[in-house]
N, C-alpha and C positions, 0 to 999 in steps of 0.2 A: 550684436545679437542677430542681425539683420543675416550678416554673414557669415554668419556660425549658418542659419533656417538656409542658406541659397549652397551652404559645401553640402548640406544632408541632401537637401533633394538631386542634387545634381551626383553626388555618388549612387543614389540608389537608381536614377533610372537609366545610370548608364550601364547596368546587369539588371534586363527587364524580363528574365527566365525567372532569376533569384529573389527579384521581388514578386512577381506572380506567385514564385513558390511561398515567397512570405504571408500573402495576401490570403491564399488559399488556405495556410496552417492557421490563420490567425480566426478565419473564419469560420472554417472547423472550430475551433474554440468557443464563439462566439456562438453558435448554433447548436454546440452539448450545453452550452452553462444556458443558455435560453430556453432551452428545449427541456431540461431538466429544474431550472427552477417554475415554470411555467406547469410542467405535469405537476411539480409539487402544489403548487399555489390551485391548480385546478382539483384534485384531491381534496386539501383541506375546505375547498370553497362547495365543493358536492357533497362532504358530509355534514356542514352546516345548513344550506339549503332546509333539509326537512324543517327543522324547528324556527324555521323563518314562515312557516306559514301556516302556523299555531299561532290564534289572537290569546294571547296570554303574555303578563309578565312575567310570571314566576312559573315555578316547575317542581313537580312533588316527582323524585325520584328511590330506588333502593339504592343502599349504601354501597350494595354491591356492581351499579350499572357501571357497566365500561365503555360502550359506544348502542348505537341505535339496532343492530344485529344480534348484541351480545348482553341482553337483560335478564335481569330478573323482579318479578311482581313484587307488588304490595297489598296493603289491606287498603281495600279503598273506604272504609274508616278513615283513615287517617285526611283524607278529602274532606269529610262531612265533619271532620272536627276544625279544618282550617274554614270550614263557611263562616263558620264562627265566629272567627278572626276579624277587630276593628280593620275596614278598608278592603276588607275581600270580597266583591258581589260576586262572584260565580269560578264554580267548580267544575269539573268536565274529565274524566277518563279518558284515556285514548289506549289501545291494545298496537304490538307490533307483533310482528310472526313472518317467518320465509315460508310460502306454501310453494306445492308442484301445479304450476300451470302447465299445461296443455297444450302444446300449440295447432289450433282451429282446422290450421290447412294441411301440414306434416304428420299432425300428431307425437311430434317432438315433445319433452317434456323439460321443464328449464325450470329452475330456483323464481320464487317473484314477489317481492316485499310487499305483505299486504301491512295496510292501514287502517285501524277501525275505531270511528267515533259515534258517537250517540247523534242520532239522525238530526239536528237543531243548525239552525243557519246561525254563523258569529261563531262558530267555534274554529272554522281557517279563515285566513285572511283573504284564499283564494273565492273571486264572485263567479268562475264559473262553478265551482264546488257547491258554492250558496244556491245559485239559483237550480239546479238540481237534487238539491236534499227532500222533496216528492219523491222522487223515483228511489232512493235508497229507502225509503221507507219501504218500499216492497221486499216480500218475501226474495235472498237469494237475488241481488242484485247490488251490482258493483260499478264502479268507474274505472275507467283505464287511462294508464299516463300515456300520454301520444308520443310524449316525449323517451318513451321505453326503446331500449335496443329493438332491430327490425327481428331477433330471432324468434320472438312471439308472437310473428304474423302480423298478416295485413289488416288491424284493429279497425285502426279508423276507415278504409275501405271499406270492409265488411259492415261496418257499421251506417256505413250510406245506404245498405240494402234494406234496414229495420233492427232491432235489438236482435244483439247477438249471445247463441247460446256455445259456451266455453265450458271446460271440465277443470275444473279448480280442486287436488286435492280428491279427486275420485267425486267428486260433487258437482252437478252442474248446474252453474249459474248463469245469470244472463248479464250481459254488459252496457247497461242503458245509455253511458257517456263519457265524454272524455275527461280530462283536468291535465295540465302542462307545469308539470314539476321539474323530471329531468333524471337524468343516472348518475350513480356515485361507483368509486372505485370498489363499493362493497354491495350493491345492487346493479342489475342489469336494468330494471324493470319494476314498476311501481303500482300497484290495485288499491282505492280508495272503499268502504263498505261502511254499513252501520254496525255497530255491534251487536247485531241478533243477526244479523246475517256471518258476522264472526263467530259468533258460537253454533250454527248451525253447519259451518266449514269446517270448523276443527271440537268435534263431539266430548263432551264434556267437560272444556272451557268453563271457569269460572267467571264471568266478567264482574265477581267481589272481586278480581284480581288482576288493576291494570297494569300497565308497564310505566306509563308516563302521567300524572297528572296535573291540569293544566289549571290554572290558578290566575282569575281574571281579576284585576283591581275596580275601586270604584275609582268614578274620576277624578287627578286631584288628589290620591293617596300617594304616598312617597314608596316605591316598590324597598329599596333597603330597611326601612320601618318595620315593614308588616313582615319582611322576610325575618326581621330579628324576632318579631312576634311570635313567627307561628315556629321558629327554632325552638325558642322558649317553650311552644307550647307544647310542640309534637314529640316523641318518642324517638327514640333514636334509629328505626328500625326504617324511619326514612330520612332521604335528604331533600333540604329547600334551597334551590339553584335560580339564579335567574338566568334569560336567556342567554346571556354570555358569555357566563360560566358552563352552563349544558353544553355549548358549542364549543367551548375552551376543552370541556374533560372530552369531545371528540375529535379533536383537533391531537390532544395528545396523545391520545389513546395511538392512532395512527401513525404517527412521526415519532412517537416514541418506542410503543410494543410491539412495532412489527417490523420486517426488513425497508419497509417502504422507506419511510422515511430516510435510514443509512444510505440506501441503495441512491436515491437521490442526490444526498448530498456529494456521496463518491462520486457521481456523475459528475458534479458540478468541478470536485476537486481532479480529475482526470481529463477534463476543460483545460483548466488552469497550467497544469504539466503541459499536455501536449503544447498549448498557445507556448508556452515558455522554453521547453525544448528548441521549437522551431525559429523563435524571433532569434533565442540565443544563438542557435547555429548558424544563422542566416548573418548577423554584426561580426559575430567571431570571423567568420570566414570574409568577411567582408572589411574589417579591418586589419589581417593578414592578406588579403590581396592591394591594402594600400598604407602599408606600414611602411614604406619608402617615404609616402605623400605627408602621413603623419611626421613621421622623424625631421623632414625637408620644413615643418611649420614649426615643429621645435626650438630647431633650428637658428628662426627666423624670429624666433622669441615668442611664439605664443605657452603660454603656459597648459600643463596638462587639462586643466578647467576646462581650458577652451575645446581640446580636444573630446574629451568628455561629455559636452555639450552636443557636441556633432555626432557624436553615439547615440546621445539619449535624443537629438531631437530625430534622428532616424527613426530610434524605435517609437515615436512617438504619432510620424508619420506613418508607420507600418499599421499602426495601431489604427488610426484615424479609416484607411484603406481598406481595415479587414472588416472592422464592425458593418459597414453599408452591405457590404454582401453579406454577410453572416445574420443582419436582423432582419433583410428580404426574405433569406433563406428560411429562418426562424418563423416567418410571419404565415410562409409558405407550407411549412407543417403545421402549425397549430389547425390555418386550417383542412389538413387535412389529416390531422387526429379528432378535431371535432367532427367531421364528416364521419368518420367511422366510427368513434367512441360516446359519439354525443356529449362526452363531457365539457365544464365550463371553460374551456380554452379560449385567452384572448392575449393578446399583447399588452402589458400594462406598463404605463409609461414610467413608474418608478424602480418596475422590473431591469427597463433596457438602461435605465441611469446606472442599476447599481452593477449591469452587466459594463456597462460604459469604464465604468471607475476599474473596477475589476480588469479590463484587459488591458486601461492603461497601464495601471502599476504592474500588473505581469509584465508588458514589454519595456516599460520602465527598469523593474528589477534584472531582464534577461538582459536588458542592454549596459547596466552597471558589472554585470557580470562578466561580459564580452570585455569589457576595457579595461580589463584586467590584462589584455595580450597588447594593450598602450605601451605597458612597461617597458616593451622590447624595441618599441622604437626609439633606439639610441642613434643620435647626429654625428657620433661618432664614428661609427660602423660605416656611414654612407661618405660624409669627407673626409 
């Protein structure tokens, strides 16, 4: 075994162009399947976020929601019929809606996810949201996500001068404070409000008609229980999700009904060819420039195995070479697509295992491939 590992290293670094070229294709590889499972993984983990900062275990939705963008209302009846419900202490609406902000300093005007809750601290999880629900109490007054794309202006700057007044919607309101949420691949930008301040943004708004409602347990209730409960009890005209199911139906909504998701995975599978073209061109050609050397070990009595071995621990080598640069490289964009995109981009360490395994077996399989041209080395031909 020993020297089977001492004939691989010692053929490849004796053509140190060809392995360069191998290193570099391999890494290539390594840096689209990382780069493209990572935008995936950052996607699904930014349209989850909202509802991670909702103090609720359950969730009153329509039959018909697809993702946090794409709702439609309900009877908020159906709220005040689950108070009802053994184990439910507390109920809470929450409004979504894309309004046209402003922007303060350009006068640009961009798409901006507003959010609207009934002015009461414990209905997010977030405590700077908490400790600012005074000021939402005011007429026409709003929170801004810090964490929003910069095309909406210098928020928090501006807000170091005193409360700021923005045009929301042909409406202007004033901006009392921040809250750090963050952007999703379906939001730029995020505004936090009470719900009379929602209905005085978007004129004739029912708020008997929320999008999401939010369904608190007592302590010590078993959330699948009460969820069987209030199925039983409610009508069918809505649905009772808990939270990981809510984030499950947007999780799919996205990797399923939209190109996103394909688009990704093709990335990943267009990784995997290129790494595999190139390892395989790299052995083939590399075992056709010492098919003399092979035939001459044949020869000598090693069996095909053996040569086989010294393919595969090539590419195995190849492999080991290209990942270090390719998950530098990888590490190197994430962050700087988070710099730009703000999204939740990070290297996850079970990300780069299953990229690991991934470009073994690619160069694994391209190196079984290549010794296929074993064949020809016959000891005949040469004595």
């Amino acid at each position: 075994m020993k020297q089977s590992w001492i004939i691989a290293w010692r053929q490849l670094v004796k053509e140190k162009r060809r392995v360069a070229a191998a290193v570099a294709g391999i890494a290539f590889a390594v840096l689209l399947m990382l780069v493209q499972l990572g935008f995936e993984q950052a996607l699904f983990k930014s349209v989850r976020l909202l509802y991670r900062q909702f103090n609720a275990e359950l969730f009153l939705v329509s039959p018909r929601y697809q993702n946090s963008q794409f709702t439609f209302d309900f009877s908020a009846r159906r709220l005040e019929q689950a108070l009802a419900v053994d184990g439910v202490a507390s109920v809470d609406p929450v409004y979504f809606k894309m309004l046209i902000w402003k922007n303060p300093v350009t006068g640009a005007k961009l798409e901006i996810f507003a959010i609207a809750i009934p002015p009461r601290t414990g209905i997010v999880t977030m405590s700077e949201v908490n400790n600012q629900i005074p000021g939402l109490r005011q007429p026409d007054t709003i929170l801004f996500d810090a964490w929003s794309r910069s095309e909406f202006g210098p928020v928090a700057e501006l807000l170091n001068q005193g409360p700021l007044k923005v045009e929301i919607d042909g409406v202007t309101t004033t901006v009392d404070g921040l809250f750090h949420m963050g952007t999703s691949m379906a939001t730029n930008g995020n505004i936090l409000m009470s719900d009379e301040t929602f209905r005085d943004l978007v004129p004739g708004y029912d708020l008997r008609l929320p999008t999401v409602g939010l369904i608190k347990l007592r302590p010590g209730a078993d959330a699948l229980a009460v969820q069987a409960r209030l199925k039983a009890l409610l009508p069918s005209d809505v649905e009772v999700l808990t939270r990981e199911q809510l984030m499950g139906i947007e999780t799919t909504y996205w990797a399923t009904h939209t190109p996103i998701g394909f688009v990704f995975r093709l990335g990943l599978l267009m990784g995997l060819i290129v790494g595999s073209v190139v390892v395989y061109q790299i052995l083939y050609n590399d075992i056709s420039q010492h098919l003399n050397e092979y035939a001459t070990l044949k020869a000598m009595g090693y069996a095909d195995r053996f040569l086989i071995q010294i393919v595969l621990q090539e590419a195995l080598i190849l492999s080991m070479l290209g990942l270090i640069p390719g998950i530098a490289l990888s590490q190197a964009v994430y962050s700087l697509a988070h710099w730009v995109t703000l999204l939740p981009l990070q290297m996850d360490p079970i990300r780069v295992l299953i990229v690991c395994v991934l470009t073994v077996g690619m160069c694994a399989f391209s190196g079984l491939l290549a010794t296929r041209r074993l064949r020809h080395a016959d000891p005949a031909e040469i004595f």
